[in-house]
DSSP file (Angstrom, degrees, kcal/mol; ACC not computed):
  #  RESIDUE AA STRUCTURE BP1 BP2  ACC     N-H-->O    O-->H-N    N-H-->O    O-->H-N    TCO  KAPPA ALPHA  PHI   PSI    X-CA   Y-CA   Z-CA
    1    1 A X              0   0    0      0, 0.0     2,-0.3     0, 0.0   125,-0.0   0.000 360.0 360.0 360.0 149.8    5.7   -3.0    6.1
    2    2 A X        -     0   0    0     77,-0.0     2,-0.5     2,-0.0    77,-0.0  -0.977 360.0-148.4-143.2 137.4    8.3   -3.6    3.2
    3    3 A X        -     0   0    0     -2,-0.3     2,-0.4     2,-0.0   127,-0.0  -0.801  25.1-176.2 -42.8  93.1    8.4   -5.6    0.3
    4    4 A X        -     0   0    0     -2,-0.5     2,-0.4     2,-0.0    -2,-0.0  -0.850  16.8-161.4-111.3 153.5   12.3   -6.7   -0.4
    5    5 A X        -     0   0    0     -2,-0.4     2,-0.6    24,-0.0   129,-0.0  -0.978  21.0-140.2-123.2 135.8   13.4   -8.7   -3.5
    6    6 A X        -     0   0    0     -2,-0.4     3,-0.2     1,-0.2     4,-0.1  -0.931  25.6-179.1-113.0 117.9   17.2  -10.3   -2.5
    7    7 A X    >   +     0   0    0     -2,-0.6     3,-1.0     1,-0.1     4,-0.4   0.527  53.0 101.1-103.9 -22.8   19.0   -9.8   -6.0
    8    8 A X  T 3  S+     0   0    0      1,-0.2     3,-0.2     2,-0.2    -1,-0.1   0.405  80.4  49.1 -10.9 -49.4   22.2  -11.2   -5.0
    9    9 A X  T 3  S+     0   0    0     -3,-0.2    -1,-0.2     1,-0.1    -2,-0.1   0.684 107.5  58.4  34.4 -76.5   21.4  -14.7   -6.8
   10   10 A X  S <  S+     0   0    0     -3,-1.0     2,-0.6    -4,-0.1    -2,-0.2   0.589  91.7  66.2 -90.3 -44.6   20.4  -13.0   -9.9
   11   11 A X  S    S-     0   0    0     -4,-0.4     7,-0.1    -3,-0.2    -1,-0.1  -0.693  71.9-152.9-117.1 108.2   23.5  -11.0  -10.9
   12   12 A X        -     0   0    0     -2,-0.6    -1,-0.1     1,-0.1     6,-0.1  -0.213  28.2-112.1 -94.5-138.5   26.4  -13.1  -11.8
   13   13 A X  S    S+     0   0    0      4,-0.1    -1,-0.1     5,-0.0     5,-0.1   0.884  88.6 100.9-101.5 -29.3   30.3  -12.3  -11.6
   14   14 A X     >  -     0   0    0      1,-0.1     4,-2.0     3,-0.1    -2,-0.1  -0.216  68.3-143.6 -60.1 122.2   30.5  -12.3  -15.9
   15   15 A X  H  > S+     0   0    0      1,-0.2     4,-1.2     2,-0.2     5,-0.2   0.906  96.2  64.7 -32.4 -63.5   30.5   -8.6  -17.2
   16   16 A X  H >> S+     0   0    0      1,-0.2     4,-1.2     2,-0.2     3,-0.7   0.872 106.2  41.7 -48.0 -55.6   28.7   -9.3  -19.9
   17   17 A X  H 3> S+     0   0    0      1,-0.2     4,-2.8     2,-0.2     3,-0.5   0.913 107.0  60.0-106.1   8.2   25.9  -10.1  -17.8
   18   18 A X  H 3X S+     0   0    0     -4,-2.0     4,-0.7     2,-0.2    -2,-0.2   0.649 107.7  49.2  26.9 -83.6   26.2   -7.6  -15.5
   19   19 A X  H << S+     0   0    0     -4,-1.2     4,-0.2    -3,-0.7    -1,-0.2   0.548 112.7  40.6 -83.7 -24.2   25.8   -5.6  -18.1
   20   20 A X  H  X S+     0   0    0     -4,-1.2     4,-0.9    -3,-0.5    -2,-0.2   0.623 115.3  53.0-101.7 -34.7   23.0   -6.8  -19.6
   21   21 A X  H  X S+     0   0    0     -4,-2.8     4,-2.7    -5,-0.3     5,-0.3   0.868  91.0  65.7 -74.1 -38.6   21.0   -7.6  -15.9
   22   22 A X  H  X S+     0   0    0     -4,-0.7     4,-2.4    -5,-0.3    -1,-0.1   0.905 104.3  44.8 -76.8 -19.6   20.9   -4.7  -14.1
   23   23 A X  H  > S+     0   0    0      2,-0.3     4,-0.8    -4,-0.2     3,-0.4   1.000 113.7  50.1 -68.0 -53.1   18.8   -2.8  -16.5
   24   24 A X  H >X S+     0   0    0     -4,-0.9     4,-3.0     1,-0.3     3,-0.6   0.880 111.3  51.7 -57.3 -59.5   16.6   -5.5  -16.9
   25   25 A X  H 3X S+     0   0    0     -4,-2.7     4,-2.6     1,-0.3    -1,-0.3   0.942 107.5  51.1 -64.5 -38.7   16.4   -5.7  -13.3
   26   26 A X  H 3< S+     0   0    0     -4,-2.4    -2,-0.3    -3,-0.4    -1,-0.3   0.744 103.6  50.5 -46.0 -32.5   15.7   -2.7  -12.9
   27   27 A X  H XX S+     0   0    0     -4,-0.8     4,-1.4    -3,-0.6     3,-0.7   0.604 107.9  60.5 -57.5 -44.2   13.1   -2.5  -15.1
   28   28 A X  H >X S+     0   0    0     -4,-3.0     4,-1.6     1,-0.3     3,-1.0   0.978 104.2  52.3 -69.8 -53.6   11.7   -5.8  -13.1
   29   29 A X  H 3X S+     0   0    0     -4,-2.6     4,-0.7    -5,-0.2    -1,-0.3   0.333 109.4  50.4 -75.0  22.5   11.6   -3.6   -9.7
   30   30 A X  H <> S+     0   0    0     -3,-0.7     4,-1.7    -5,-0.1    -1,-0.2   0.486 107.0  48.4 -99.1 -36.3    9.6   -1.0  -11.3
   31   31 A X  H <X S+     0   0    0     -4,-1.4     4,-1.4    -3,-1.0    -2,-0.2   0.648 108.8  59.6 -82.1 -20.5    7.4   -3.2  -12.5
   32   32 A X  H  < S+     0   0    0     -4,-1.6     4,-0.3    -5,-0.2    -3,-0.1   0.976 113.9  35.4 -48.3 -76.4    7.3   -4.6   -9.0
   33   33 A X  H >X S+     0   0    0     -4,-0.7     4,-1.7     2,-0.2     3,-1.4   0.753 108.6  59.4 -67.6 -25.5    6.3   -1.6   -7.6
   34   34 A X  H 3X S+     0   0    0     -4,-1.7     4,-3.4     1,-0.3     5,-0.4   0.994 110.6  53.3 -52.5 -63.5    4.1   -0.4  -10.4
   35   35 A X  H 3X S+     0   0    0     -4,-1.4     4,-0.8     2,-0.2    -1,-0.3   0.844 106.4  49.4 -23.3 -48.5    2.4   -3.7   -9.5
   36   36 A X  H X> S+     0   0    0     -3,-1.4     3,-1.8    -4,-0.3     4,-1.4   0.997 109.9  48.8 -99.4 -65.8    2.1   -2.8   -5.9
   37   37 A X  H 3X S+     0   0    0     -4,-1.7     4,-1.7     1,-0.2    -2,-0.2   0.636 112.8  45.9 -37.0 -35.4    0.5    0.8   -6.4
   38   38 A X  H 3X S+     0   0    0     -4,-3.4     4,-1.1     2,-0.2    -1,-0.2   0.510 115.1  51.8 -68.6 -10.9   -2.3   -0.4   -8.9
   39   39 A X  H <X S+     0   0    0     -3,-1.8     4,-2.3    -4,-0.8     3,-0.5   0.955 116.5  36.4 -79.3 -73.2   -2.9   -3.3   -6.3
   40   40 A X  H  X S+     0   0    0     -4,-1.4     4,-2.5     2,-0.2     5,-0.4   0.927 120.0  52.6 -36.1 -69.8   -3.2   -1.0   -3.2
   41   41 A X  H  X S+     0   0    0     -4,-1.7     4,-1.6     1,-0.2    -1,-0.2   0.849 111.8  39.5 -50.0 -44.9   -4.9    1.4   -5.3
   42   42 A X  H  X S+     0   0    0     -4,-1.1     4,-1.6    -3,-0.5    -1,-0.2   0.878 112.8  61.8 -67.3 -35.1   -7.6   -0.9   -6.8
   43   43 A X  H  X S+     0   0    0     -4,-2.3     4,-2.2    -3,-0.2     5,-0.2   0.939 108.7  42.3 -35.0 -62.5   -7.9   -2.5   -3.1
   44   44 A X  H  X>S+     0   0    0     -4,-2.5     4,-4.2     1,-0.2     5,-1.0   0.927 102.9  60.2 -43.0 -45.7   -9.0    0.8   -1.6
   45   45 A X  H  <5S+     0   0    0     -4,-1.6     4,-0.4    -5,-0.4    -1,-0.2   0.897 118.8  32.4 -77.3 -33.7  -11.2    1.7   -4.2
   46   46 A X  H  <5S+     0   0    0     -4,-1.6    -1,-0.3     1,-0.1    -2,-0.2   0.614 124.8  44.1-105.2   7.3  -13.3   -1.8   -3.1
   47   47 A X  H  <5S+     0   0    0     -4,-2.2    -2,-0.2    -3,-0.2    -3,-0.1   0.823 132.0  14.9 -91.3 -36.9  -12.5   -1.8    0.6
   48   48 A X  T ><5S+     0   0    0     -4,-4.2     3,-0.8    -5,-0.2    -3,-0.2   0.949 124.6  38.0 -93.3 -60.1  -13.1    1.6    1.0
   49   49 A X  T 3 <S+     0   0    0     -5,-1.0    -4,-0.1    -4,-0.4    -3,-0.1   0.049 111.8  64.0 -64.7   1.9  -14.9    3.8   -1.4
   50   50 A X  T 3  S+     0   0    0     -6,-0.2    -1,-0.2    -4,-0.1    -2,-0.1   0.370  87.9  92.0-131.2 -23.9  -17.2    0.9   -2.1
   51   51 A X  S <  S-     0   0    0     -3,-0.8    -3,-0.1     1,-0.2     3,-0.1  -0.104  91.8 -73.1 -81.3-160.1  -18.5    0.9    1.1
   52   52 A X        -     0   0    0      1,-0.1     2,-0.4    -2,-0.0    -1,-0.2  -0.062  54.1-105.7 -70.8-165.6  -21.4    2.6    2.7
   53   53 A X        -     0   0    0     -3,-0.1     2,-0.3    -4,-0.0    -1,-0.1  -0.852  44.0-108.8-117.7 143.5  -21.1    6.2    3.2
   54   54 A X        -     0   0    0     -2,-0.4     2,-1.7     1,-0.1     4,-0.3  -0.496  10.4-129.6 -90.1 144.4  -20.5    7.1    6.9
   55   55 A X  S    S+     0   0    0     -2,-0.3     2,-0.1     2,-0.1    -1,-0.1  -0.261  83.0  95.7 -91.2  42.5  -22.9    8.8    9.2
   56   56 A X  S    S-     0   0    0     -2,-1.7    -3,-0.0     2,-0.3     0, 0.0  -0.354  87.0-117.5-129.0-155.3  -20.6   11.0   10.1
   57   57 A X  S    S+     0   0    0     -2,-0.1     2,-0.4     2,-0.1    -2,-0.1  -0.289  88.2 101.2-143.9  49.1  -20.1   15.0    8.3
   58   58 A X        -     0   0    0     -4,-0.3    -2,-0.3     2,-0.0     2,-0.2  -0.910  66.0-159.0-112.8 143.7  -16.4   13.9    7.1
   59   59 A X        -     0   0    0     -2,-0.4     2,-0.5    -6,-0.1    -2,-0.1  -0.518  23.1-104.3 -94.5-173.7  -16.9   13.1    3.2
   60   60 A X        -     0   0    0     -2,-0.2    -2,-0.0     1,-0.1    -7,-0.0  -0.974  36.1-175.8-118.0 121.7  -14.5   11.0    1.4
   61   61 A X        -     0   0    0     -2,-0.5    -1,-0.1     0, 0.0     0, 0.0   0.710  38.4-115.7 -91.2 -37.0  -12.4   12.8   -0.6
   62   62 A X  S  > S+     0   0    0      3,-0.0     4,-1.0     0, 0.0     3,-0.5   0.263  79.4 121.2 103.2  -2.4  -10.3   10.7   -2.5
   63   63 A X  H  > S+     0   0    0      1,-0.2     4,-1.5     2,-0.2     5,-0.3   0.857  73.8  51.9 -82.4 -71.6   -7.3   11.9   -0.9
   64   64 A X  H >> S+     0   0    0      2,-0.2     4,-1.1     1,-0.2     3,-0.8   0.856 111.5  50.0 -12.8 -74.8   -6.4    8.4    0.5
   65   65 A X  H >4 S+     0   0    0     -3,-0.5     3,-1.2     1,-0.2    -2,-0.2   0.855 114.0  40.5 -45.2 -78.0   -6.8    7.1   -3.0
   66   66 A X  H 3< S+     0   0    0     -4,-1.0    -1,-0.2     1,-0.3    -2,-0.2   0.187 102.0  71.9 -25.2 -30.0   -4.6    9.7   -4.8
   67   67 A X  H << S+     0   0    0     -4,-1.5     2,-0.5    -3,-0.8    16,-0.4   0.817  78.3 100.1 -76.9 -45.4   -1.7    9.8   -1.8
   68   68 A X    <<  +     0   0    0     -3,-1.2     2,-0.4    -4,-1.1    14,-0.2  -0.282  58.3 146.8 -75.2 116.9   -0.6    6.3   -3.0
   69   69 A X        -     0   0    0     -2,-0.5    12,-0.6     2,-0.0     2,-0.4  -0.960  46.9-106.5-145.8 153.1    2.2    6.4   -5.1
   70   70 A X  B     +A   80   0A   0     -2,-0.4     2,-0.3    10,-0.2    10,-0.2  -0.588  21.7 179.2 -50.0 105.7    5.7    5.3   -6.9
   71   71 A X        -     0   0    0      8,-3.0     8,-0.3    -2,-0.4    -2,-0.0  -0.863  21.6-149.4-110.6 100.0    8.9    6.8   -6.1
   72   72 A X        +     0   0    0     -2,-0.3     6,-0.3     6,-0.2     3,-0.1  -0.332  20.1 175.7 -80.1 110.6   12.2    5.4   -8.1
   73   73 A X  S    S-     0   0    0      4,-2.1     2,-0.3     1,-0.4     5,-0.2   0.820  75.6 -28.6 -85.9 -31.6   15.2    6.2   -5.0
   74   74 A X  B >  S-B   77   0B   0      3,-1.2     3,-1.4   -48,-0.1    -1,-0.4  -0.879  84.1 -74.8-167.0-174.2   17.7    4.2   -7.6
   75   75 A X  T 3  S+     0   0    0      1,-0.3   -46,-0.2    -2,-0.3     3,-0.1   0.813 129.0  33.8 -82.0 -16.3   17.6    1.8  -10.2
   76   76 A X  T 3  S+     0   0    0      1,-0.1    -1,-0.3   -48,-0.1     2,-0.2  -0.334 109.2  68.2-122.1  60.3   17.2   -1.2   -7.9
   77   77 A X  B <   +B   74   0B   0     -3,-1.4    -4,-2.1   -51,-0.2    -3,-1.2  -0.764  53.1 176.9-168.3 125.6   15.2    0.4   -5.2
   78   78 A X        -     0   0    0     -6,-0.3     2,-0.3    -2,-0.2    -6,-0.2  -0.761  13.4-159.6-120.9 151.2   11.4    1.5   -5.7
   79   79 A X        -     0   0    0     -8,-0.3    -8,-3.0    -2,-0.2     2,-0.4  -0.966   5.7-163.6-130.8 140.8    9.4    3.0   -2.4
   80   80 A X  B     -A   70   0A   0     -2,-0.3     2,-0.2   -10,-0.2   -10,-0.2  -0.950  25.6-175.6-117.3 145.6    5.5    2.7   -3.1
   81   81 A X        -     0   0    0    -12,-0.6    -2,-0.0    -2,-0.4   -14,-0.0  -0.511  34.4-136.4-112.8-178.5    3.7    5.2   -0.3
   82   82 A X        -     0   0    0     -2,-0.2     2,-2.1   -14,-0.2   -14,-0.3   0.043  13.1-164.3 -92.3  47.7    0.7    6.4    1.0
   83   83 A X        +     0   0    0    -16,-0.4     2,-0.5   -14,-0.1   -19,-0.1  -0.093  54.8  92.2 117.8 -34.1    1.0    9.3    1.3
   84   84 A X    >   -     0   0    0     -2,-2.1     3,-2.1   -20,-0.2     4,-0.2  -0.839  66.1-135.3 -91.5 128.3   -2.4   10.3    4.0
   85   85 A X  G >  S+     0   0    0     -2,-0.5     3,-0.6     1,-0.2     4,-0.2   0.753 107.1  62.6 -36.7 -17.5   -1.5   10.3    7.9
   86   86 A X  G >   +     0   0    0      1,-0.3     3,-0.9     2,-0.2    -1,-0.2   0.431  68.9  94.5-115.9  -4.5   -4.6    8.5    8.1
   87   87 A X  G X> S+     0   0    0     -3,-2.1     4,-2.5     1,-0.3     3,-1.1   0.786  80.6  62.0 -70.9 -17.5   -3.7    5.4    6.0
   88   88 A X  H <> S+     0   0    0     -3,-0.6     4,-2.0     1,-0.4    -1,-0.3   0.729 103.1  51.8 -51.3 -46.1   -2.7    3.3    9.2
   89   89 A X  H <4 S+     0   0    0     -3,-0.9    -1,-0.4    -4,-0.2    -2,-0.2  -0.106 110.0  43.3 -97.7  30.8   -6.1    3.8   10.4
   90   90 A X  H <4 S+     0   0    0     -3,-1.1    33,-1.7     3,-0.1    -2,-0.2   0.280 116.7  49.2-112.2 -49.0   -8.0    2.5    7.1
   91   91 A X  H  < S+     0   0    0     -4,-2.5    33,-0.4     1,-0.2    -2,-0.2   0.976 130.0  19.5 -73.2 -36.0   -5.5   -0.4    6.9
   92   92 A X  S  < S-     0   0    0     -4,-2.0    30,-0.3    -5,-0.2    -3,-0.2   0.846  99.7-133.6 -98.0 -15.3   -6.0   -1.5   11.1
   93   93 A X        -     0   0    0     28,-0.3    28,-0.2    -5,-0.2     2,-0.2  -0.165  22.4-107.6  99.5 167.1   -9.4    0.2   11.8
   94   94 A X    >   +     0   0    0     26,-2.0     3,-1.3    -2,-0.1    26,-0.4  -0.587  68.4  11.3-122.4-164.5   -9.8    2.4   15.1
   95   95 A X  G > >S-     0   0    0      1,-0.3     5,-3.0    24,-0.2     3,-0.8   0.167 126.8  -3.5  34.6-138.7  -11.5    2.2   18.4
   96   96 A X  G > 5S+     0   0    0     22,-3.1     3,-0.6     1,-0.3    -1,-0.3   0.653 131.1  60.4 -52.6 -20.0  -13.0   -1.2   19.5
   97   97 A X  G < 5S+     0   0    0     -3,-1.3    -1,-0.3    21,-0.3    25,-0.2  -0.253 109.8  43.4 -97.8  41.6  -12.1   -2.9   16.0
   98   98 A X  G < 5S-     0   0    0     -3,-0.8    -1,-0.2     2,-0.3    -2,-0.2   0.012 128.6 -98.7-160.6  22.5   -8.5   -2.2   16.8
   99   99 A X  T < 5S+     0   0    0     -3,-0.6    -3,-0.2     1,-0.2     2,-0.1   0.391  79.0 122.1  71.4   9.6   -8.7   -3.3   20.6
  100  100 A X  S   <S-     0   0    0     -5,-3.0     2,-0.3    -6,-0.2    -2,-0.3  -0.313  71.4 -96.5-103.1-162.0   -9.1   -0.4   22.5
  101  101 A X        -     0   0    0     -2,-0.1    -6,-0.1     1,-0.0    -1,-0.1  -0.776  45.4-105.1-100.0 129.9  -12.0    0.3   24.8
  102  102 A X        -     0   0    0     -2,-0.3     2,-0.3    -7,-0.1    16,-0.1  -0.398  41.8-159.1 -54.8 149.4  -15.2    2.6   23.2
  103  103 A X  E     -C  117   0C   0     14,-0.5    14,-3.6    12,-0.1     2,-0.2  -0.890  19.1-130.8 170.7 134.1  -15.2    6.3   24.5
  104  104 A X  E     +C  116   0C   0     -2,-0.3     2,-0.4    12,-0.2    12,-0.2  -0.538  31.2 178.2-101.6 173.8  -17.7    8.8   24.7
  105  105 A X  E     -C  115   0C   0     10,-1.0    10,-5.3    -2,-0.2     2,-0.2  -0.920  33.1-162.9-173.2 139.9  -16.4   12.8   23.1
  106  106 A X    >   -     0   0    0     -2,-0.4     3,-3.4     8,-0.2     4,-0.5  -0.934  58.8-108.6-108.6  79.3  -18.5   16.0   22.8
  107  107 A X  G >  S-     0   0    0      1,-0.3     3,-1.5    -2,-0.2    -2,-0.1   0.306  88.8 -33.0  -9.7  65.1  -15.2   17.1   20.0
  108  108 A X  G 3  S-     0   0    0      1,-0.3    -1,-0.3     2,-0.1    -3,-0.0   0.844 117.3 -53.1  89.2  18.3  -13.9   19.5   22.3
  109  109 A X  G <  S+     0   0    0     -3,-3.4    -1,-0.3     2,-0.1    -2,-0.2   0.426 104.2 125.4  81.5   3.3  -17.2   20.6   23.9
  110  110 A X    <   +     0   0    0     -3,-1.5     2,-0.5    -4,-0.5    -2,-0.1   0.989  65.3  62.6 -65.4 -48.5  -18.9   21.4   20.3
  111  111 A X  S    S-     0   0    0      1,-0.1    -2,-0.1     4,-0.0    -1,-0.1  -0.454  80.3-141.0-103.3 165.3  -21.5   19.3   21.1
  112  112 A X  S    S+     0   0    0     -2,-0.5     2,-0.2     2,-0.0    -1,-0.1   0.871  93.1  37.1 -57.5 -34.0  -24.2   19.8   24.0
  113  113 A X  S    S-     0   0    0      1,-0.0     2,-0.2    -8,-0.0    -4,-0.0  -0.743  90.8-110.6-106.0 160.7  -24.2   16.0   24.8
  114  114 A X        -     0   0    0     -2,-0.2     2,-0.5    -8,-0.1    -8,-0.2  -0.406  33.3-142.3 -88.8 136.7  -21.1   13.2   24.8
  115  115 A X  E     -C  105   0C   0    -10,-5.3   -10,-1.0    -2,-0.2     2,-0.8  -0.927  15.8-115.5-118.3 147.6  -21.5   10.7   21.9
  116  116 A X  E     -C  104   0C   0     -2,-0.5     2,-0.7   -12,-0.2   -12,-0.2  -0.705  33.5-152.3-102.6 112.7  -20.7    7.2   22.4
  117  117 A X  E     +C  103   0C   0    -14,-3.6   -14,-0.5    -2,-0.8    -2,-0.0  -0.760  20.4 175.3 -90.3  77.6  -17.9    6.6   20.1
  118  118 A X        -     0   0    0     -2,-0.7   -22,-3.1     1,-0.2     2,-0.3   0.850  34.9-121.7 -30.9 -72.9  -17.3    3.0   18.5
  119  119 A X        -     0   0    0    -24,-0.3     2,-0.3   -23,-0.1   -24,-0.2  -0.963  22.7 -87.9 144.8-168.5  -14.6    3.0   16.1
  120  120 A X        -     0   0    0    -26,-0.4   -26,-2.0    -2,-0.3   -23,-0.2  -0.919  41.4-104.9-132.1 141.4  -14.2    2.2   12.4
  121  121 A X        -     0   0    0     -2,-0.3     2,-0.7   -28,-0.2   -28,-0.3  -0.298  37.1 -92.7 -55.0 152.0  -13.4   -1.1   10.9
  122  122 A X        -     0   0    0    -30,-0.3     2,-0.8   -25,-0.2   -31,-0.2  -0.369  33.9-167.5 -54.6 107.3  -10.4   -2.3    9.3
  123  123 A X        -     0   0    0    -33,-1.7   -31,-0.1    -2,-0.7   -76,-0.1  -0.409  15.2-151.5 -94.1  63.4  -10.2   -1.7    5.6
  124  124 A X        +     0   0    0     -2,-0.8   -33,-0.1   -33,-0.4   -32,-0.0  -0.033  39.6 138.2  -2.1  81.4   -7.6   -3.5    4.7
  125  125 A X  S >> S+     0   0    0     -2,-0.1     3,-0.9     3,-0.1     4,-0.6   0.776  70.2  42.3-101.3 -82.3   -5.7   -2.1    1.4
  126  126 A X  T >4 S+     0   0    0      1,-0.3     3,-4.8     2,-0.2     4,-0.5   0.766 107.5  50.9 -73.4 -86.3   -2.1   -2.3    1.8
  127  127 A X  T 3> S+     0   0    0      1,-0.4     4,-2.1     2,-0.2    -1,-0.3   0.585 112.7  54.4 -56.7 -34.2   -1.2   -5.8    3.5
  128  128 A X  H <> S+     0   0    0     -3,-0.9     4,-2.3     2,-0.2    -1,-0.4   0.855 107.4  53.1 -50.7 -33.3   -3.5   -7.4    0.6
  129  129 A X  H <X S+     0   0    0     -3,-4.8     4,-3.2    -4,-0.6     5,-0.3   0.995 108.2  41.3 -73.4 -59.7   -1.4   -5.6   -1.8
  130  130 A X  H  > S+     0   0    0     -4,-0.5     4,-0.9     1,-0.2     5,-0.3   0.921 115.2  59.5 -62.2 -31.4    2.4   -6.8   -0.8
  131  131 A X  H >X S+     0   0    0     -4,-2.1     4,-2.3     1,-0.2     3,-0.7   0.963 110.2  35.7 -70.4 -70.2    0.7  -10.2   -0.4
  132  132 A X  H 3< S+     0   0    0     -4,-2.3     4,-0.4     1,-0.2    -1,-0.2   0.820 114.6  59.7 -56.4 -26.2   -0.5  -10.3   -4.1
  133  133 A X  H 3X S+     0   0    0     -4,-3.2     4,-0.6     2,-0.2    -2,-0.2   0.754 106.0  47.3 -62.6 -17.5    2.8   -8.5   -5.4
  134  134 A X  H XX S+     0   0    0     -4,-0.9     3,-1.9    -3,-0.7     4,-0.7   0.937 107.3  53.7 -86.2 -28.3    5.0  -11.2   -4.0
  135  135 A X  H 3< S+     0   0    0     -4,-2.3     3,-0.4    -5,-0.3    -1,-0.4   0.837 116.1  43.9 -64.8 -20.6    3.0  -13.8   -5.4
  136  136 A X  H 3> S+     0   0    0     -4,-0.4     4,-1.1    -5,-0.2    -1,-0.3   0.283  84.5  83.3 -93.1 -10.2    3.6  -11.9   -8.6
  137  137 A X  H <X S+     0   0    0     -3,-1.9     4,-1.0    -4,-0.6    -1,-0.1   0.575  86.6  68.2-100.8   1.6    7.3  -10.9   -8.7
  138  138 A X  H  X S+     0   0    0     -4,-0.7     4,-2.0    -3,-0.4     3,-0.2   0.882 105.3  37.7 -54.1 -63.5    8.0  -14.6  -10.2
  139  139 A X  H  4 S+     0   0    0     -4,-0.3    -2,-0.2     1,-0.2    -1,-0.1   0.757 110.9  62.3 -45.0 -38.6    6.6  -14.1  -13.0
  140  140 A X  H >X S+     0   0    0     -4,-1.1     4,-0.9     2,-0.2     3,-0.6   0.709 110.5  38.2 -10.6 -74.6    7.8  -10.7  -13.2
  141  141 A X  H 3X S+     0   0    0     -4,-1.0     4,-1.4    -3,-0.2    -2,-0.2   0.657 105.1  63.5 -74.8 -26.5   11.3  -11.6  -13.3
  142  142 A X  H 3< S+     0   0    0     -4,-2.0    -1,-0.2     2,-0.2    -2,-0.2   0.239 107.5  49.8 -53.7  -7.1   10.8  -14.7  -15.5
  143  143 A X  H X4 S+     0   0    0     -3,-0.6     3,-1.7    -5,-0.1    -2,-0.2   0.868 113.8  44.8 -77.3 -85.6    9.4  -11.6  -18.4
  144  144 A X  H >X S+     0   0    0     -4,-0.9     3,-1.7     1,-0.3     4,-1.3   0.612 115.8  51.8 -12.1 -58.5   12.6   -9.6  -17.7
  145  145 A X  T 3< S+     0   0    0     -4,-1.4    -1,-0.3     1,-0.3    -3,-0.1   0.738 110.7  44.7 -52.2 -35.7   14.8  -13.1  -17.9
  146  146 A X  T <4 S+     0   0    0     -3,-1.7    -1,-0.3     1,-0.2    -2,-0.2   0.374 103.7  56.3-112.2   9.0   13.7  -14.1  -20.7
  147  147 A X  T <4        0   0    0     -3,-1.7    -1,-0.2     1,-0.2    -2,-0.2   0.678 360.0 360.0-113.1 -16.0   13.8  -10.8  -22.9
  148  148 A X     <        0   0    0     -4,-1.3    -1,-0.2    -5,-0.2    -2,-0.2   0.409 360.0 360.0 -35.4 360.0   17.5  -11.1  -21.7
């Protein structure tokens, strides 16, 4: 999923503000993303880490948490990550909460009997997040505008 801001609009043809916009904009897609990594991050922490603890003898590491981050590629281009293979399956869930059919596993013959394998629900972090950024990058650029 991606989060685009169309800047075209924004920049006119006058040097002067030009010169005076691109920082500013720049500064605004930073704030964009900053936005979008404390959203995702605080999402996890109540989607995930807030539920119960799983019956399972994986712990939760924080790893998830910790993965998600800002990277600047240029002054008007941000990439926010996560950073775990594994975040695809927190944000859609697995097994039967993700459509497929339940499946039994001994892991690989470790244990003596087959266990009847469900799935996990979806924990939704990331799609909540671009959803609240977007709603947020008026406002965002109306700060920026105005310190112009």
């Amino acid at each position: 999923m991606q989060l685009s801001i169309d800047t075209t609009g924004f920049i006119e043809t006058s040097k002067r503000l030009k010169v005076g916009a691109l920082p500013a904009l720049s500064r605004a897609v930073f704030k964009v993303a900053n936005k979008m990594e404390t959203t995702a991050k605080r999402n996890l922490q109540t989607s995930v880490y807030a539920s119960p603890k799983p019956k399972s003898p994986f712990s939760r590491t924080g790893k998830a948490l910790q993965s998600i981050s800002v990277e600047q590629v240029d002054p008007l281009q941000s990439r926010v990550r996560a950073g775990v293979n594994y975040a695809k399956y927190l944000e859609t869930g697995t097994g039967i909460y993700n459509g497929r059919q339940p499946y039994w596993t001994t892991f690989g013959g470790i244990l003596p009997r087959p266990i009847f394998y469900k799935g996990m629900r979806a924990r939704p972090f990331w799609k909540p997040a671009i959803e609240t950024t977007q709603r947020a990058i008026p406002a965002i650029l109306k700060a920026e505008i105005d310190k112009l």
